[in-house]
N, C-alpha and C positions, 0 to 999 in steps of 0.2 A: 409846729413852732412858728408864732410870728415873726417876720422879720422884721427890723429895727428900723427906725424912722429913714426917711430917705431914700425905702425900696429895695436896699442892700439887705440878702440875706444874710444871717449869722454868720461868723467865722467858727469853726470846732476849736481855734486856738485861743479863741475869746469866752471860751466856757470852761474854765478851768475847775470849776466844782464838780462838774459830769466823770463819771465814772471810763476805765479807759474803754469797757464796749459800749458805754450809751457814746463816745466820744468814736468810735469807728461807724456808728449808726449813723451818727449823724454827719459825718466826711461823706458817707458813701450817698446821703440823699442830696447832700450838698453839690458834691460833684455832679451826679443824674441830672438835676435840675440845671445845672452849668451847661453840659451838654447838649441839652435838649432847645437850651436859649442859642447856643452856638450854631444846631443843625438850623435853628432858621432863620438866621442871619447869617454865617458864613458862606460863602460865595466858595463851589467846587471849581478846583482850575480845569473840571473833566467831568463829562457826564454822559454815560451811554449806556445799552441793554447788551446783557449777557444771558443767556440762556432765560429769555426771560425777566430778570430778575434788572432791577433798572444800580447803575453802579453811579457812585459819584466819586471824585478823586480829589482830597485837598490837601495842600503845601502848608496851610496854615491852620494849626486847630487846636485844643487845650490837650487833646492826646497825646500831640507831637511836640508839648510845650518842653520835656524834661528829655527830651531825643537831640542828638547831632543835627547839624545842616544836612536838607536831603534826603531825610525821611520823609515817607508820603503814607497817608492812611486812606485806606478805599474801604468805602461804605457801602455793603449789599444789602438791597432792599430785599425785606420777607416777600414770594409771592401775597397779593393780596391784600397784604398790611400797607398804614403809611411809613413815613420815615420818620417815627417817634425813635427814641434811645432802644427801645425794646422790640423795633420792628426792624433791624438794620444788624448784621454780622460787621464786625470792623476785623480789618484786617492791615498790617503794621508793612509798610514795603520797604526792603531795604537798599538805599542807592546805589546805584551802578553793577546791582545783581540783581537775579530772579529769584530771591529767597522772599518768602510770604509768612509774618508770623502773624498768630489768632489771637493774641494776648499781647498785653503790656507784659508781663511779669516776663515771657518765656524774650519779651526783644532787652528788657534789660539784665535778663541771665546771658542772652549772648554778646553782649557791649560790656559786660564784665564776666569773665568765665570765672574769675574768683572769687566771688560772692557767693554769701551763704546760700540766695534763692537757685543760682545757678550747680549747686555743688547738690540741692535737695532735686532738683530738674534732672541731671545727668544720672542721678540715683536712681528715680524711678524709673527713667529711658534705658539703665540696665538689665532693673527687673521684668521689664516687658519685653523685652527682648529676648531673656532669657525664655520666659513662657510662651513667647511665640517658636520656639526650638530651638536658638540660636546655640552655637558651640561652649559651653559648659567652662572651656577654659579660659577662651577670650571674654566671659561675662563676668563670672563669678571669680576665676582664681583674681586678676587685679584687684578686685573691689574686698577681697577677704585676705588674699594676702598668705593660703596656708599652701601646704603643701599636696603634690600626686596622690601619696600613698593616704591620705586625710581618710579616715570612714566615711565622714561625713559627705565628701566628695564623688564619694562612691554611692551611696546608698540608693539615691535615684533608678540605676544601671541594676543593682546587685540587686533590692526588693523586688525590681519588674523581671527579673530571670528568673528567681527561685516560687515568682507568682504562677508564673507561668509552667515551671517542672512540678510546683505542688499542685496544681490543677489537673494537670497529667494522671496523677494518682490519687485525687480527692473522689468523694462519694457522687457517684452518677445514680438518677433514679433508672430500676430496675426496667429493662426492654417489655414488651405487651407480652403478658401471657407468662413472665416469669415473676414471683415472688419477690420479697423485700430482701428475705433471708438471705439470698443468692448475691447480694451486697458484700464488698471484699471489706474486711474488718480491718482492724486498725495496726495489728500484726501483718496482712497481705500485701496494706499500702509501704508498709514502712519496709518490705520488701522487695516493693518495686521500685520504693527511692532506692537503696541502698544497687538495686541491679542496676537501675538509670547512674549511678556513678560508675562503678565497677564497668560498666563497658566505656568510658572514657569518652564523654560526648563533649567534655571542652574542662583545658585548666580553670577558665573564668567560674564554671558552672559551679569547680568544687570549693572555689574559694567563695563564690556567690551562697554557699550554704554552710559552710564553718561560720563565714559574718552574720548568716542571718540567723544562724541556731547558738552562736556560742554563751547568750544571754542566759543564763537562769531566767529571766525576767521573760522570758519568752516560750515557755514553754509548754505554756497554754496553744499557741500557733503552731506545736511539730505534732506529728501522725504517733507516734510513739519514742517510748526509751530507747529500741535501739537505732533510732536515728538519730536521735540527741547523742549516744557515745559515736557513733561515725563523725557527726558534724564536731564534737569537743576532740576526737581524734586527730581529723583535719586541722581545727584550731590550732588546737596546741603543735605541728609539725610545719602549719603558716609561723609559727611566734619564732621558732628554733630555726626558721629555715636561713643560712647566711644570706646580708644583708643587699650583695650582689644579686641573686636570683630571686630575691622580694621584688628589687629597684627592675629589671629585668623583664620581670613578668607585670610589674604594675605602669611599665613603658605598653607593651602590650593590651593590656587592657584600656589603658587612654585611648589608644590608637583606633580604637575601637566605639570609644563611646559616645565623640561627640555623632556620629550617621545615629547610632543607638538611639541617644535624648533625642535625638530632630524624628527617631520613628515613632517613640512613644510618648512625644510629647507635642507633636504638632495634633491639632482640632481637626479632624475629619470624619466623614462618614463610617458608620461602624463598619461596614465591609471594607472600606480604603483602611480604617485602623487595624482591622483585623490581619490585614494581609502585610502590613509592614510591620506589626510583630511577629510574622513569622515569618518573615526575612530577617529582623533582627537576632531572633530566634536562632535561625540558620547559620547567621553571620557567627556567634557566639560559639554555638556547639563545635562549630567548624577549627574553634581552635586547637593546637593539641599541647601538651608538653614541652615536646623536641622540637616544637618550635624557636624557644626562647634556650636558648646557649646558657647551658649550669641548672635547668632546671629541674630536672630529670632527678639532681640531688634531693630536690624537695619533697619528695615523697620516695625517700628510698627503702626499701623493701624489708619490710617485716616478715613479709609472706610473697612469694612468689605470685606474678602480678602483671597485665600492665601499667596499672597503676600505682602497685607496691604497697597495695594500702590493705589489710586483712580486713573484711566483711565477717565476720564471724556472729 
């Protein structure tokens, strides 16, 4: 686009017929070009090498036009590159601390924390946080607002347990030298879920498989029918159980889950992963009933038990 008699580029607010992105297109070449006339007549109040990289510091610039007194912008040159707009990192200094922001947008979400851009900035800085392992409660319950006992709040913790007991007793291919047939069937496995309960390797583990089988909708993921009736069994004596030793046990289970999320959710090598699910693993199975005061009601005895629950 030529610019208009006199040398002066177009205004975007002087083109009122443009559409509003051909009118963001053309702000954004506007401004480049302002800059670029800027780095080579602005005068840095500082200029020196950092690792290399040649730094310039100015008090005065079209950057720092919409900032307080006392903001300062340092401009790092690319190795190798000149000091065109494209060849330079800016970065936003804030006075009288050592805080360094990489962006406009993030220095004027923190000069207004109430602003929409600042409120969509703190959003994502939760999510990422969260997926770098961060504690489940401190990220996510402020920002959703629900409650402990939520499924949803669980499901994280409760899928990776019961992935992990179904794996236990999922199909392994057959050792050297022995046949396929020799493969335990879908009756064997669902006998060795129900024994993996029956001997009582954690409260968590049995409510971690009433939530993950009580779906009709899921019943394509269990080994057989009668782990579906043990898991709807559990279910349904989690629903009836008084509202005390629900709140009780699901104190318990929190207590537990934020180290949980930080084992199976932090990025590590598969042998480092490996080895803190099964401490998580550990940590989990290790719980018992009688640890939680009133719980012991929750599975009261149909059949003589330690767990009270008939296998049949």
């Amino acid at each position: 686009m030529e610019p208009p008699e006199g040398g002066a580029p177009a205004s975007a607010d002087d083109l009122d017929h443009l559409s509003a992105q051909q009118r963001r297109l053309l702000q954004r070449k506007l401004d480049s070009e302002a800059i670029r006339r800027l780095d080579a007549s602005a005068t840095p109040i500082k200029t020196f090498s950092r690792a290399g990289r040649q730094v310039r510091v100015f008090d005065e610039h079209r950057l720092l036009a919409d900032l307080p007194a006392g903001w300062l912008l340092e401009q790092v040159g690319r190795p190798g590159k000149s000091h065109a707009l494209r060849a330079c990192d800016n970065f936003w200094l804030e006075p009288s601390t050592d805080r360094r922001f990489d962006s406009l947008r993030k220095v004027r979400a923190h000069l207004d924390p109430h602003s929409e851009e600042a409120m969509i900035i703190a959003e994502r800085n939760q999510d990422n946080l969260a997926w770098q392992g961060a504690d489940v409660l401190d990220v996510v319950e402020p920002k959703r607002q629900k409650l402990i006992s939520d499924d949803e709040e669980l499901a994280l913790v409760l899928d990776a347990i019961v992935f992990e007991v179904e794996a236990l007793h999922s199909y392994r291919p057959p050792p050297a030298g022995r046949s396929s047939r020799h493969a335990p069937t879908a009756e064997e496995m669902a006998r060795r879920v129900e024994a993996t309960i029956a001997e009582g390797p954690s409260a968590f583990l049995a409510f971690a498989l009433a939530h993950r089988h009580e779906d009709e909708g899921k019943a394509e993921d269990e080994p057989s029918a009668s782990v579906r009736d043990v898991a709807r069994r559990l279910a349904s004596r989690w629903r009836a159980a008084p509202l005390a030793a629900r709140r009780a046990f699901e104190a318990l289970a929190a207590a537990e889950r934020a180290e949980t999320v930080r084992s199976l959710g932090t990025k590590c090598k598969s042998s480092e992963r490996a080895q803190r699910l099964e401490e998580a693993r550990c940590r989990l199975f290790a719980l018992r009933p009688d640890d939680v005061d009133g719980f012991d009601a929750l599975y009261a005895a149909e059949a003589p038990g330690e767990w009270g629950v008939a296998f049949d």
